[in-house]
Structure formats: structure tokens, C-alpha cells
N, C-alpha and C positions, 0 to 999 in steps of 0.2 A: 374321477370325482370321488370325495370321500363319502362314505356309506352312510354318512350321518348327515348327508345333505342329501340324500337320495328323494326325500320325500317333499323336498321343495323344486323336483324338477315333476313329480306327480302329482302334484295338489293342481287341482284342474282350475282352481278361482284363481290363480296364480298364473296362468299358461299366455293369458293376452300381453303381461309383462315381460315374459322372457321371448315371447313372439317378436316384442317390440325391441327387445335389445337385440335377437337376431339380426333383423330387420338392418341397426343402424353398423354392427358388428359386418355385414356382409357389406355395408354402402363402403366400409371401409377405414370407418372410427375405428381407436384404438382403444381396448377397454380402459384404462385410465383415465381418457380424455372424456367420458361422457360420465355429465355433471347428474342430468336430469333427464329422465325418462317421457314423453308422451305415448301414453296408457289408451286405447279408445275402448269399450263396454268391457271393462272390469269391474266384475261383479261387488257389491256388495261387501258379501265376507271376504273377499281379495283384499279390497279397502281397509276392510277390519285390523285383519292380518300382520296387513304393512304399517298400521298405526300404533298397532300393539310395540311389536318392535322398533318404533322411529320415533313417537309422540314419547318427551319425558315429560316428568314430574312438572316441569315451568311450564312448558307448553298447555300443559293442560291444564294449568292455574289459570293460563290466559287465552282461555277457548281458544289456543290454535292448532294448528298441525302440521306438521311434515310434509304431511299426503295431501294435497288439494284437488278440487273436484270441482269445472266448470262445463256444465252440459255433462255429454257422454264421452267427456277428455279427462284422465287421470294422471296428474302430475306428480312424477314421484323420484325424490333425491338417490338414485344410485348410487352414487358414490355413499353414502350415511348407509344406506343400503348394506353393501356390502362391509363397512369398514364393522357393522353394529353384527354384522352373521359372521366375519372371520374368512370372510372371500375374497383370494386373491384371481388375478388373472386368469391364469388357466382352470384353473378352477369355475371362472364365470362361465368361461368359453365350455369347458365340460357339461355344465348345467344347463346352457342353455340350447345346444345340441341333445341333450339327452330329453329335453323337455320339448321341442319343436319336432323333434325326429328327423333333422337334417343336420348335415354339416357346417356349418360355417365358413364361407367361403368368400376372398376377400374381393367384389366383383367390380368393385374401381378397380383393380390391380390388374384383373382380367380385362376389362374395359379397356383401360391405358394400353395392354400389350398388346391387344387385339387392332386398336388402333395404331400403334407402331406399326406392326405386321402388312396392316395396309399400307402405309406413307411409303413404308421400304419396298412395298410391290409394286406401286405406283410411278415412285423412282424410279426401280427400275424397269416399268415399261417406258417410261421419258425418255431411260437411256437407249433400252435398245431399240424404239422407236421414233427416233428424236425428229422426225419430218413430217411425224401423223398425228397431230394434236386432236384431230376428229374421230379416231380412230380408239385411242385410247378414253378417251370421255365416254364414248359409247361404252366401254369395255366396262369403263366405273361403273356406270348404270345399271347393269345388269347385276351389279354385288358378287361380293365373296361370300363365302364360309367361312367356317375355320382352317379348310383344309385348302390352299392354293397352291397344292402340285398343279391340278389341272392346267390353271389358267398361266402358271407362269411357262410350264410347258406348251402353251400354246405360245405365248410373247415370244419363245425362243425360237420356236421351228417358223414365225412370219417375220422373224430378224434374220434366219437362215436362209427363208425363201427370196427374201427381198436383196440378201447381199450377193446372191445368185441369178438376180435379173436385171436389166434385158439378156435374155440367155442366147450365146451364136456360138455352133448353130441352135436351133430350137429344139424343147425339151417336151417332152410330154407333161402332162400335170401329173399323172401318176407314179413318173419317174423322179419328179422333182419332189414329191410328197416322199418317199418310198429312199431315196438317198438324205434325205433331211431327218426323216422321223420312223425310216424303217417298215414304214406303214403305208402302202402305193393307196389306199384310201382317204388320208390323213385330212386331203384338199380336196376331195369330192366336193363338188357344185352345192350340193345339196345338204352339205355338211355348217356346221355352225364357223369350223377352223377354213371352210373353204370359202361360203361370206367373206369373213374378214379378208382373205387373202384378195379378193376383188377388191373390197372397198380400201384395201391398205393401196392397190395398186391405180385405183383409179384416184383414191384422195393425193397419191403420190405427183401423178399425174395431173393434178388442179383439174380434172373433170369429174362430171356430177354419176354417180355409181349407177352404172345400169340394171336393169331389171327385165329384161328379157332375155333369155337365155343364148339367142343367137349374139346380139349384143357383148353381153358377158364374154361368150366366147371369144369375140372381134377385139375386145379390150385386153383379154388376154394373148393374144397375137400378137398384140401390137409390142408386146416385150420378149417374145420368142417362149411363151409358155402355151403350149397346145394342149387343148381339152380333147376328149374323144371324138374322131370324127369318123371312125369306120366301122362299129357299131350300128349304128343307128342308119337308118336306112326310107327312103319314101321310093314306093311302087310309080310307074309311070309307062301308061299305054294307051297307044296310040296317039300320042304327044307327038306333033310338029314342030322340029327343031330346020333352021334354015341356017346354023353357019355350019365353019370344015373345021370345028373341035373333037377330040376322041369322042365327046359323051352325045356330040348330035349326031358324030356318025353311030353309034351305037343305036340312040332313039330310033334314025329311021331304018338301019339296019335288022333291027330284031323284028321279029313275029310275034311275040310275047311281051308279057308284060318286064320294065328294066329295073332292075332295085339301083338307088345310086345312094351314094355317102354323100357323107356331107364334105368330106375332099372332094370329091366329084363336082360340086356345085358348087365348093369357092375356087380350086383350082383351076377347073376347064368349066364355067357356067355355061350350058347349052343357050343357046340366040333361041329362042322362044319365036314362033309364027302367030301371029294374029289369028287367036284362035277363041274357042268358046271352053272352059276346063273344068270338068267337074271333080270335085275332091270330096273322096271318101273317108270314112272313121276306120271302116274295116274291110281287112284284107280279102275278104270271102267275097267282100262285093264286086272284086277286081276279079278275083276266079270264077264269078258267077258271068262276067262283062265278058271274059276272056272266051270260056267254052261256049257264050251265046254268039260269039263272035259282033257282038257290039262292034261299033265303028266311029264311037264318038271319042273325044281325049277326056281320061281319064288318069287322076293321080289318086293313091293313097297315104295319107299320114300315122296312122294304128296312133289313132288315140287322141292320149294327151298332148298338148303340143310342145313341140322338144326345139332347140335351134333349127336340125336341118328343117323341119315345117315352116319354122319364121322365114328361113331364106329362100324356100324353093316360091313362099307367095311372094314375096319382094321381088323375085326374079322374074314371075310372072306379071305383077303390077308395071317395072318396069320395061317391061314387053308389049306391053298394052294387051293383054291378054284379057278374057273376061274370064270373072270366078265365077264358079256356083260350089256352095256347101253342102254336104249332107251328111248328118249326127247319128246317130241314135237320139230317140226321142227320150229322154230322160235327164235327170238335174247334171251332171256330169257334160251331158252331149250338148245339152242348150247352154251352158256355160262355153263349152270351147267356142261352140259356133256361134255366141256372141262376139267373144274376143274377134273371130275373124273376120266378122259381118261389119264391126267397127274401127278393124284395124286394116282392115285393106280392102273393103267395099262389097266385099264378096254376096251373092243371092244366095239366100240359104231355100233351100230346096226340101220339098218332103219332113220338114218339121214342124210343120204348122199343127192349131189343134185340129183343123177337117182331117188330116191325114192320119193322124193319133187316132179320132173318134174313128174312122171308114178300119182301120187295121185292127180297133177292139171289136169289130163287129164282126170281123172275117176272121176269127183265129183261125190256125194251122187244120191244114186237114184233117190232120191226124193229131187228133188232142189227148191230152196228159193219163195215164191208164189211171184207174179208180184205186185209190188208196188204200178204201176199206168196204167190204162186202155192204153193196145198196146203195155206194155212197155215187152221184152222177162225176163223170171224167173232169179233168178240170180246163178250164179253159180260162182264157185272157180274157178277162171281163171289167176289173175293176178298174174307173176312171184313172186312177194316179198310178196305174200300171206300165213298167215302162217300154218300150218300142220299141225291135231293135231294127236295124237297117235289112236282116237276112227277110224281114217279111212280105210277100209278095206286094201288097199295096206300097211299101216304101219302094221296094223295086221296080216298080212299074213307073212312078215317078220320078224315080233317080236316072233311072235307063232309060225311057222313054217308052215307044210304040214296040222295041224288038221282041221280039219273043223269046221270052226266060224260061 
């Protein structure tokens, strides 16, 4: 910009103007084309200014003006504008970046490309997804960025995984993630890429995407892609098993408590005896059952529930076995042991509030050492405190009459 116009991008009654041609500059006008300026609260002497230099001799024979003012809108001929100061093009464009303190940038152009960018991603998810019309919609929804490595790196490795399935013989997920994308985590369950990979398989499938994990699993099966199944592990003692499979002879062969996979219980499912089965959160309660020498059936799930816990209670339900539950007493534990009180009937046991309140009242015998000199020990006192299953009161009703 030339040094002689410097002082029309610093006159500050002047700034709402060049704001505003920023403004139509960025929408993506070409400075030639714009005829007339809308001005909103320009001052005054701004007004002044631009009349000085726009208003001639006739105009102002005939009270009128160049510059028009209706409310807090000032209407003002650019183009006379500029042709009356000696301002070409880039010259505007210099002024009016030095007076806004931004660039000029042409954001239809960006707009337009940005949206191309999408159409052609989109396409190409049509293509390489051309059987998942549900799948891809979803994908829309969630939006891009600017930047769609990610996503179009995901489009590729569930065109890869899918031209790879039904897989014979049968693949691990972690191998199939792992020879596709390098990455034996890539399709983790619990992954965003590994969603998809379900819903691309079950929408492929014409069935409705499951949402239980053992489910998940079974649908993954059903094309020769196997999830982890030997990992993951539920305790089980003193379980009455009545047919001649490896895993019944096991139950009633051992002395101890048996950990099984969850190949264990889809491959060889132990035949269940009409029994009464209490199931625990945690493991400590199984080695507390074990050394007391308990003698009721008992199973373990540690925790949250995972596939094999979905199938060991199906297996039990259709056994005709009776359930009973027991949590920890806290938001975590009363969550699971709703799910399982309404998904397979089960009596939840030792989580009620009497047992909550009888367990705040009896803390440990041995309570928490003093923090700070004078200060009393601490102890399990407060209502919303949470219970866990090692506490004798929860023990004595989860186990019964035995002596712990």
C-alpha cells in the first residue's frame, strides 16, 4: 500500500468502512464488482469525511449527497470512492487488511472446496462401501474436519476387513485388524473403528446390530472373525455339572475353585444341574468361600460384565438353575446387578439398604490409623459410602450360616 494512503487505513471514524468491505471481500466479491457499501454505526466525522471527498459542487446546490444515512446504516458509493482517492485493486485489498488487521481471505472459495472435499469423501465411502448405505450416514453425521486422513483411513481398512470376510478358517479380530492396518488393536470392541466394523457386518447381514457384548461376539462368529476368548475368565466352585464334556468333567473333578474361558463355554458348555448359584463381583469372595470350605455353588465374574458373564448366565437360565447376585454396594455394583436382576431374573442378595446401613455401623475392626496427631481413626461412617462385598456383614449374607 502506498505510504500516502497509510492514514486512511488509521483514521479510526473510517475503520467500520473498511470493516465492511472486508467483510463483503472475504464473502468472496471481487473488488470491482462492488458498487455500494452498507456502513452500520459510522461515526459522524466518518460521514464527514467521505462527503468531503464525494459531495460536488451540484450536489450540494441540490442539498444532496453521495453518502446517505438511514437509521444506523451508511450507504456509501465505493466505487466513486475509490475512483475520487486513486485506489486500484490491490491497493484496496492492502488498505483494507492493514486497517482490519486481518487478511483477506476469499471464504466462498474455501467454503466451495471444503465442500467438494466432502462430496469426493463421501463418494468415495459409496464406493468402497457400496452394500452399507446405513453405515455411511452414520459416518456423515458425526462430521469432518479439515483434515480426513482419519476417517478415510478408517473407510479403507472396513473395505479391507469386509473383502476378508466370512473368513475359513477363522481369524482372530486382532489378526485381522493387525494384517489390514498394522495395528492388532485397530478393531478393538471398544474402539470407535471396531463399532463400525460390527454394524458394517451386521448391517451387511440385514440384522439389527447388537449390543451386548457376548452377542457382538456371536455375530462376529458368524463370518469366521473371532474376538478374544481366552483372556477373560469366570471362577466356578462347587458348580454341579451332570453331562461327560471335558469342562463337566473338570467341575466335578476339581477341589478348587475352576477358571473357564469363554471357549470353554461356547465350545464344550458344561450341562448345568438344577441348582441354587450364587455369583459374585469379586474374587476374594471365592477365596474367602474356598478356605472356609463353603459348600454352596458358587461362580465369579470380577466386575463389569464382559461376554463370557453374558453366557455363563444364559447357560445357567437355560439350565433352570436359580441365580442369586451379589455387588458391591455402590453406583458401579447396583448398576451391574440391575442389568442382571432384569436380564435373567436373578435375586440380588446382600445389596439392599438394611445391609448397607448394618455394614456402616460395624466397620473393620481394625479402623484406618489417625492421619494427624488428636485427630480420631477413621472409620466407614458416611451414608453414601460405598460397601464392599470383603465386609463381614456382606459375607455372612452372601455365604450364609458358615463360619468365615
Amino acid at each position: 500500500m502506498p505510504a500516502d494512503l497509510t492514514y486512511l487505513a488509521e483514521d479510526v471514524d473510517l475503520h467500520p468502512l473498511w470493516r465492511a468491505v472486508h467483510g463483503r471481500l472475504c464473502a468472496g466479491t471481487r473488488p470491482e464488482a462492488i458498487n455500494t457499501v452498507r456502513v452500520l454505526a459510522l461515526s459522524t466525522a466518518g460521514i464527514a469525511q467521505l462527503r468531503t471527498w464525494l459531495d460536488t459542487s451540484t450536489r450540494r446546490r441540490r442539498g444532496t449527497s453521495a453518502v446517505t444515512v438511514s437509521g444506523d446504516t451508511t450507504t456509501v458509493p465505493l466505487r466513486e470512492l475509490l475512483a475520487a482517492l486513486d485506489i486500484d485493486r490491490e491497493t484496496l485489498i492492502a488498505l483494507v487488511e492493514k486497517a482490519v488487521g486481518e487478511p483477506v481471505i476469499d471464504r466462498s472459495a474455501a467454503t466451495l472446496a471444503a465442500a467438494d472435499r466432502r462430496a469426493q469423501l463421501w463418494q468415495y465411502a459409496t464406493e468402497e462401501l457400496p452394500d452399507l448405505p446405513q453405515l455411511v450416514a452414520r459416518m456423515r453425521v458425526t462430521g469432518v474436519g479439515e483434515d480426513d486422513t482419519e476417517i478415510r483411513h478408517s473407510i479403507a481398512a472396513l473395505s479391507a476387513a469386509l473383502r476378508r470376510i466370512p473368513a475359513r478358517p477363522p481369524v482372530p479380530l486382532a489378526k485381522l485388524a493387525h494384517d489390514i492396518t498394522g495395528d492388532p488393536h485397530y478393531f478393538d470392541l471398544t474402539t470407535l473403528n471396531g463399532i463400525r466394523l460390527v454394524a458394517a457386518i451386521a448391517e451387511r447381514a440385514g440384522q439389527t446390530e447388537p449390543n451386548r457384548p457376548d452377542l457382538v461376539r456371536a455375530l462376529l462368529a458368524t463370518v469366521g472373525v473371532i474376538a478374544d476368548r481366552l483372556s477373560a475368565t469366570v471362577l466356578l466352585f462347587n458348580v454341579e455339572a451332570v453331562g461327560d464334556g471335558p469342562i463337566d468333567r473338570r467341575l466335578r473333578d476339581s477341589p478348587a475353585p475352576v477358571a473357564l474361558t469363554l471357549l470353554d463355554l461356547v465350545q464344550h458348555p458344561p450341562v448345568l444341574a438344577s441348582q441354587t448359584l450364587t455369583v459374585v463381583e469379586n474374587p476374594s469372595v471365592m477365596e474367602i468361600a474356598f478356605t472356609a470350605e463353603v459348600q454352596q455353588p458358587i461362580a465369579c465374574t470380577s466386575g463389569q460384565l464382559r461376554a463370557i458373564d453374558h453366557v455363563l448366565f444364559q447357560l445357567a437360565v437355560a439350565h433352570g438353575v436359580r441365580l442369586r447376585y451379589a455387588g458391591d454396594i455402590d453406583t458401579a455394583g447396583r448398576q451391574i446387578a440391575a442389568v442382571v436382576a432384569t436380564t435373567y431374573g436373578a435375586e440380588l442378595v446382600a445389596m439392599d439398604d438394611d445391609t448397607a446401613s448394618e455394614a456402616r455401623h460395624h466397620p473393620p475392626a481394625t479402623p484406618w490409623p489417625r492421619l494427624r496427631e488428636g485427630e480420631p481413626p477413621h472409620t466407614l461412617t458416611a451414608a453414601t459410602a460405598a460397601v464392599y462385598q470383603e465386609h463381614d456383614v456382606l459375607l455372612a449374607r452372601i455365604l450364609g450360616a458358615h463360619r468365615l
